[in-house]
Phi, psi and omega in degrees: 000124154241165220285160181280181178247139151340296182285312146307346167278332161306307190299305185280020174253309152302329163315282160329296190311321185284306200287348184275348197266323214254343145286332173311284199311295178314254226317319159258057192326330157299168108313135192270118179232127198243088155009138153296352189242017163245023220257150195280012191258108173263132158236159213248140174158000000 
């Protein structure tokens, strides 16, 4: 087996981000804006 490199696993982490970021936009072309009293943050209280 060989070993990976340091900087590709960086570049392929960076990648992921870009490409996860940039389906989050397709799938929600808005911006999502959430009321305070709809806020997707549940406190226990």
């Amino acid at each position: 087996m060989r070993e990976r490199d340091a900087a590709l696993d960086q570049a392929i982490r960076e990648v992921a981000a870009i490409l996860g970021d940039a389906l989050v936009r397709l799938i929600f072309p808005k911006p999502v804006d959430f009321p305070e009293t709809e806020s997707p943050h549940v406190t226990a209280g």
